[in-house]
C-alpha positions in Angstrom: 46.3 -14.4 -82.3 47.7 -16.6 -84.8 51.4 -17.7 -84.4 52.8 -15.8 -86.1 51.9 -12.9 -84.7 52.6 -14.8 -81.1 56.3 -15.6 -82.5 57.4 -12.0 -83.6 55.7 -10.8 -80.7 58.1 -13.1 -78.3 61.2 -12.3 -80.2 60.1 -8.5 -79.6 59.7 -8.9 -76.4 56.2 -7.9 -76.3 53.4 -10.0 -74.6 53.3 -13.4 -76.4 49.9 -15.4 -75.7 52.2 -18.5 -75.2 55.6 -20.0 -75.2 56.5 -20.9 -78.9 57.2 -24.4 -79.9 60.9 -24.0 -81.7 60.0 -21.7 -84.8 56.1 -22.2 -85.0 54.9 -20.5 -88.4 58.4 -20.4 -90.3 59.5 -21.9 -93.4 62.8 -22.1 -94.0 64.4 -21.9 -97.4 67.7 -22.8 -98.6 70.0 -21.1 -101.7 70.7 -22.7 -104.5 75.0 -23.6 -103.4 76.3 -26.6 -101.9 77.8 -25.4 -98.3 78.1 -28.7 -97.0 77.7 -31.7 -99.4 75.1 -34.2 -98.1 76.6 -36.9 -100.0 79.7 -37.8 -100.3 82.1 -35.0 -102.7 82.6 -31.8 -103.1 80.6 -28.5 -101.7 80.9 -25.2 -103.9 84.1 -23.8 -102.2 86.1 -27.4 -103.1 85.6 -29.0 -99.8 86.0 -32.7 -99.8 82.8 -34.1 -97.6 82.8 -37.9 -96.9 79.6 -40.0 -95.2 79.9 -43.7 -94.0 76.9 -46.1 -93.8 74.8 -45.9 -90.0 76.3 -42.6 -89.3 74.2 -40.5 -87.9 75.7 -36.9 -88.4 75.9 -37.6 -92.4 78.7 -36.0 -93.9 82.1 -34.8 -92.4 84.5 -33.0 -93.8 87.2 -35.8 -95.4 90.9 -36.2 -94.2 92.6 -34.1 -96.4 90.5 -32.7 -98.3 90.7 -29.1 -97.3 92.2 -26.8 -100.0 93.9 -24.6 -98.6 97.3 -25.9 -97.8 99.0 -23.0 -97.8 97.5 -19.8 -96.4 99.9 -17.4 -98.3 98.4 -18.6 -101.2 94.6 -18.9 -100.4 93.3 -17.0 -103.2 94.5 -18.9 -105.8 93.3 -22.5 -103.7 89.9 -21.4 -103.7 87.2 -20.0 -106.0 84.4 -18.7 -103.9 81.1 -19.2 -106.0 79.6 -17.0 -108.3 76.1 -16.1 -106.5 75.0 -14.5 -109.8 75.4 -18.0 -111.5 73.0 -19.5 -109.3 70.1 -20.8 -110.4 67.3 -18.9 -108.4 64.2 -19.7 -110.1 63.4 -22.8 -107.7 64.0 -19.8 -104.8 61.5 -17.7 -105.6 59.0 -19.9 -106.6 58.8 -21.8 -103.2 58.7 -18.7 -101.5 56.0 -17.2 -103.7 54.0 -20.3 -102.3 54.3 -18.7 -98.6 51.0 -17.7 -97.1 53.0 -14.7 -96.0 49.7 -13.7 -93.6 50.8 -17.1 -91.6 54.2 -17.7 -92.0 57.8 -15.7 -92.0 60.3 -16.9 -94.8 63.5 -17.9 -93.1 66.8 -18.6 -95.4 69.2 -20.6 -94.4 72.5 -19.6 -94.7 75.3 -22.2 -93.6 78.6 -22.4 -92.6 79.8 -18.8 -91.2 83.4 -17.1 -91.0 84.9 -19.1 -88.8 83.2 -22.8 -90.3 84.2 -21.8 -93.5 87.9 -21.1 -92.5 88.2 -24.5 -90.4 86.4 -25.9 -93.3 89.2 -24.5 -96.1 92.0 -25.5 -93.7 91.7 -27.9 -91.7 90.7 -27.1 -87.9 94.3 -27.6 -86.6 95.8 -25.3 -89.2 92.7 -22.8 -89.2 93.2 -22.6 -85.0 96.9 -21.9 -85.5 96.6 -19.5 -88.3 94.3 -17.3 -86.5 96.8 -16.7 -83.9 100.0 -16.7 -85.7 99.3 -15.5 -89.4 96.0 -12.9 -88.4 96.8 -10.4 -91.3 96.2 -13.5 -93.7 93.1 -14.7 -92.3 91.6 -11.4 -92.0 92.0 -11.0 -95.7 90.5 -14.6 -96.4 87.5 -13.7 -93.4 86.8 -10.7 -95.4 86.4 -12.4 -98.7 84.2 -15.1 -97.0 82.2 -12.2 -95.7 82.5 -10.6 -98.8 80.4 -13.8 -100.5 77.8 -13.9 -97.3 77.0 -10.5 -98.0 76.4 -11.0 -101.8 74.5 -13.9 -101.0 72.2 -12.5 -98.6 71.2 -9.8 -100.7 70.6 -11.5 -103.4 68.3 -14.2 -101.4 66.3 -11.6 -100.2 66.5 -10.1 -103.3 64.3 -13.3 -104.7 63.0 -14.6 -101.6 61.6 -11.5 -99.7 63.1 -12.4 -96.1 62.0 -12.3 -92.9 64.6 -14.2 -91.2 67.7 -15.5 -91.8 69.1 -18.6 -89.5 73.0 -17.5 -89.7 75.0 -20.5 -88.4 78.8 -20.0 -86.9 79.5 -22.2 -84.3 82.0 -20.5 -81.9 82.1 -22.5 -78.7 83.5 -25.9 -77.2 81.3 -27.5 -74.5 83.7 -25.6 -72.3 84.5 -22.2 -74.2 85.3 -20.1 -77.4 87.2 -21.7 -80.1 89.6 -18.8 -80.2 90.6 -16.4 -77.1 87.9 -13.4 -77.1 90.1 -11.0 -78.1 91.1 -12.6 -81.1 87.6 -13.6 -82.2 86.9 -9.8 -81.4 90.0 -8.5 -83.9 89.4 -10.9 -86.8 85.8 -12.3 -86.9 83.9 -9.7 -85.1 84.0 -6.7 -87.8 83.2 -9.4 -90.8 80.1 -10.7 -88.7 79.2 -6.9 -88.1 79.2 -6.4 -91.8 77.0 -9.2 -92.2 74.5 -8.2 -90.0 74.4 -4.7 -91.0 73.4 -5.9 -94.5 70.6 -8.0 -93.0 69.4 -5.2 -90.9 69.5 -3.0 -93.7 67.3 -4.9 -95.0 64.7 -5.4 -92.3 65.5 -9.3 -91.7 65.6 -10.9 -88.1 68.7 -12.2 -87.4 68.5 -15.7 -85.9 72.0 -16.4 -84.7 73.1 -20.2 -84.8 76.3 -20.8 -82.3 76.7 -24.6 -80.3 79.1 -24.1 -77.5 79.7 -22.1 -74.8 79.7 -18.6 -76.3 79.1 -16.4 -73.1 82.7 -14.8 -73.2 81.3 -12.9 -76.7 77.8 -13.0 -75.9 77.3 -9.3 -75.1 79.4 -8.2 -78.1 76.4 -10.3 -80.1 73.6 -8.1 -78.6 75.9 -5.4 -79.5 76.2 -6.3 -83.1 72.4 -6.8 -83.4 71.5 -9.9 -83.4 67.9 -11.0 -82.7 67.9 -14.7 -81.6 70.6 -16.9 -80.4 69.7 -20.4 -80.9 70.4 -23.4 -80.1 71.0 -21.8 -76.2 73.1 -25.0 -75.1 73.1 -25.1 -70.6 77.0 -25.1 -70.8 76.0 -22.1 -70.5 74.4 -20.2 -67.4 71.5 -19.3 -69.6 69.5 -18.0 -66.4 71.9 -15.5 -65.7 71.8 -14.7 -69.1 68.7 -13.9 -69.4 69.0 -11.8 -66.5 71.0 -9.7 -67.9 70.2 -9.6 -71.2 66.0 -9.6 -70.4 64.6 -7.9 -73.3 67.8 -7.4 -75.5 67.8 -10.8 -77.1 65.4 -14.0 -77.5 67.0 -17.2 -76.8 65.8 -20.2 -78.8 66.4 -24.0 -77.6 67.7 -24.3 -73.9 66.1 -28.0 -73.1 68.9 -29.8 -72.1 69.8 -32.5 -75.1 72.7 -34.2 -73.4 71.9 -34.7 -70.0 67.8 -35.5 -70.3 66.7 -35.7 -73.9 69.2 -38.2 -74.6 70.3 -39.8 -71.4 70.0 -43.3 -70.6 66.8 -44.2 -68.8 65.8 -40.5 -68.7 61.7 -40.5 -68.5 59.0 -38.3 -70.1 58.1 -36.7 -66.4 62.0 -35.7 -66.5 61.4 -34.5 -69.7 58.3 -32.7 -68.2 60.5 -31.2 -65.8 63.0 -29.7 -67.4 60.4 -27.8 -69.8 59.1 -26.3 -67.1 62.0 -25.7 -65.9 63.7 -24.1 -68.6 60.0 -21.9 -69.4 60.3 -20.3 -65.7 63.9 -19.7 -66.2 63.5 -18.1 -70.0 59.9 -16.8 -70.7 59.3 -13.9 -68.5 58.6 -10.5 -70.5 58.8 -13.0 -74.2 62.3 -13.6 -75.5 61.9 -17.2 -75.2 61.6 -19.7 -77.7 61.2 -23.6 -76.0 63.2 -26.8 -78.3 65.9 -28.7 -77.4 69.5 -27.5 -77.1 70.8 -29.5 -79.5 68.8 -32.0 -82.7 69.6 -34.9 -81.6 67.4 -38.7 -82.8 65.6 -38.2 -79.7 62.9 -41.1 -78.3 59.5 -40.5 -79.9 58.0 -40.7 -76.7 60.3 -38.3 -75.4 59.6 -35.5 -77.7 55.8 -36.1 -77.3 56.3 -34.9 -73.4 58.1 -32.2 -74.7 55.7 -31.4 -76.9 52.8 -31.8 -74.8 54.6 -30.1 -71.7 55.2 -26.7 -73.9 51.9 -26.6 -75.7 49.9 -27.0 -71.7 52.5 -25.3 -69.4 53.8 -22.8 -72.3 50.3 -21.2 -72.6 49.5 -21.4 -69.0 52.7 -19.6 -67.8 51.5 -16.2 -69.4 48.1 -16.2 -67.5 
C-alpha cells in the first residue's frame, strides 16, 4: 500500500496499514496573492505586515496598519484582489509536476473570515464590531467569502485539487474568539458557502483552527469538513474522538507546549506522549500523528517523534 493510499484511507476512516506521519504523500501549493506578507509591507488586501530581526513568528501585522478605520465605510477602505489578474502559470506548472499516482495536490488557502476581518480592523475593533455592528460585518464576511470562493475555484480550476488546507483560527487557549452563537449567525453560513464550493468540487477539506474550538466543533462535522488540524489538547480531544469516531479525522494532537517544547522534556517523554496520543486517536483511522502546534522544536526531539510514529504507528494496527 503506498501512502497515499494509506492517508485517504485514514481520513476515510477505512483500515489504514499505519498511523500517518503529519500529511505523508501531499504537496502543498500556494496561489499566486500575498495573504500575509513575509517581509515587511503590504499583503494584497492593504494590510501593513512588519518583521523584526531574531523573531521567530516572522511577520505580524503592524500597529496601525489595518485599513479599515471605519466599518461603515469598508468597501471603499479595501479592494479585495482581482483573482482573474493573477498570474497562474507558475500554478499549474508545479502541479503538472505531481506524480498524481503518489501524491495529493493540497492548496493552501490562508487567512479565513474571521483572520481576514481581525486582519482589516484591528482585533480589538474586529471583536467589538462583531457584537455591536453584526449587519456590517456580515456584509464585509460575505465579500471576504465571496473572494475565497472565487479563489478556490479558480485554484482548482489550474491546479486539479485534492485538498485544500483552509486556515481560520477561532479559539483562545481557553475558548472561541467570539460567543457560539455569534460565530454561528455571522461566520457560520459564509464558511458553509465555502465548503460547499469545495465539495462541489470533490476536494478534501482540511480545516486549520488553533484554540480551543470544541463549543463549534459539531457544527464543523455538520458543515462537512474532513480534517481538523492542528487538534491542540486544550482541548479534550479523547472525548472527541469518542464522539465524533468516524465523522472527522483529526490531524496533530502531540502536545507542543507542555512536551515538545518544555524545558528539560526528554525524547522517552516524547516517546510517550506519541503513544499516548496514537491509543487515544487511531482506532477505526481518523488519525493523523504531528505536533499540535509548529513550533522550532529540538532536533533530537522530533527524531523520537519521528521514530515513535513510524515503529508504534504501524504496530498499533496489527
Amino acid at each position: 500500500m503506498t501512502a497515499k493510499e494509506n492517508l485517504l484511507r485514514c481520513i476515510r476512516h477505512d483500515d489504514p496499514q499505519w498511523v500517518p506521519n503529519g500529511m505523508e504523500a501531499v504537496i502543498t501549493i500556494g496561489p499566486p496573492v500575498v495573504e500575509r506578507s513575509y517581509s515587511a509591507g503590504k499583503d494584497a488586501f492593504g494590510v501593513l505586515w512588519a518583521l523584526e530581526d531574531g523573531v521567530q513568528c516572522g511577520t505580524y501585522p503592524a500597529l496601525g496598519g489595518h485599513p479599515i478605520a471605519d466599518l461603515r465605510a469598508w468597501r471603499e477602505r479595501i479592494e479585495i484582489p482581482d483573482i482573474d489578474a493573477l498570474d497562474w502559470e507558475q500554478i499549474r506548472l508545479r502541479a503538472d509536476a505531481v506524480n498524481r499516482t503518489e501524491s495529493l495536490v493540497c492548496g493552501f488557502v490562508e487567512m479565513g473570515l474571521f483572520e481576514r476581518t481581525y486582519l482589516l480592523l484591528g482585533m480589538e475593533e474586529a471583536l467589538m464590531a462583531y457584537v455591536a455592528e453584526p449587519a456590517l460585518m456580515t456584509e464585509l464576511v460575505w465579500a471576504i467569502a465571496d473572494y475565497k470562493i472565487r479563489l478556490i475555484e479558480r485554484f482548482d480550476e489550474v491546479a486539479d485539487l485534492d485538498m485544500v488546507w483552509y486556515g481560520d483560527d477561532w479559539g483562545t487557549q481557553n475558548d472561541l474568539f467570539l460567543p457560539p452563537e455569534i460565530w454561528r449567525r455571522i461566520l457560520r453560513p459564509h464558511t458553509q458557502r465555502i465548503y460547499d464550493c469545495m465539495k462541489t468540487r470533490h476536494i478534501i477539506i482540511n480545516q486549520h483552527s488553533c484554540g480551543k474550538i470544541e463549543p463549534v466543533f459539531s457544527d464543523m462535522i455538520e458543515m462537512g469538513a474532513d480534517i481538523w488540524n492542528p487538534c491542540q489538547p486544550c482541548n479534550d480531544l479523547a472525548a472527541l474522538k469518542k464522539r465524533f469516531a468516524g465523522r472527522i479525522c483529526f490531524c496533530g494532537g502531540i502536545d507542543s507546549q507542555f512536551v515538545l517544547d518544555k524545558p528539560g522534556v526528554t525524547p522517552g517523554e516524547v516517546r510517550a506522549e506519541v503513544r499516548k496520543c496514537i491509543n487515544r486517536m487511531a482506532a477505526g483511522g481518523g488519525y493523523i500523528a504531528g505536533p499540535s502546534h509548529g513550533v522550532p522544536y529540538r532536533q533530537e526531539l522530533i527524531d523520537a517523534m519521528n521514530d515513535e510514529i513510524a515503529v508504534y504507528g504501524r504496530a498499533f494496527y496489527h
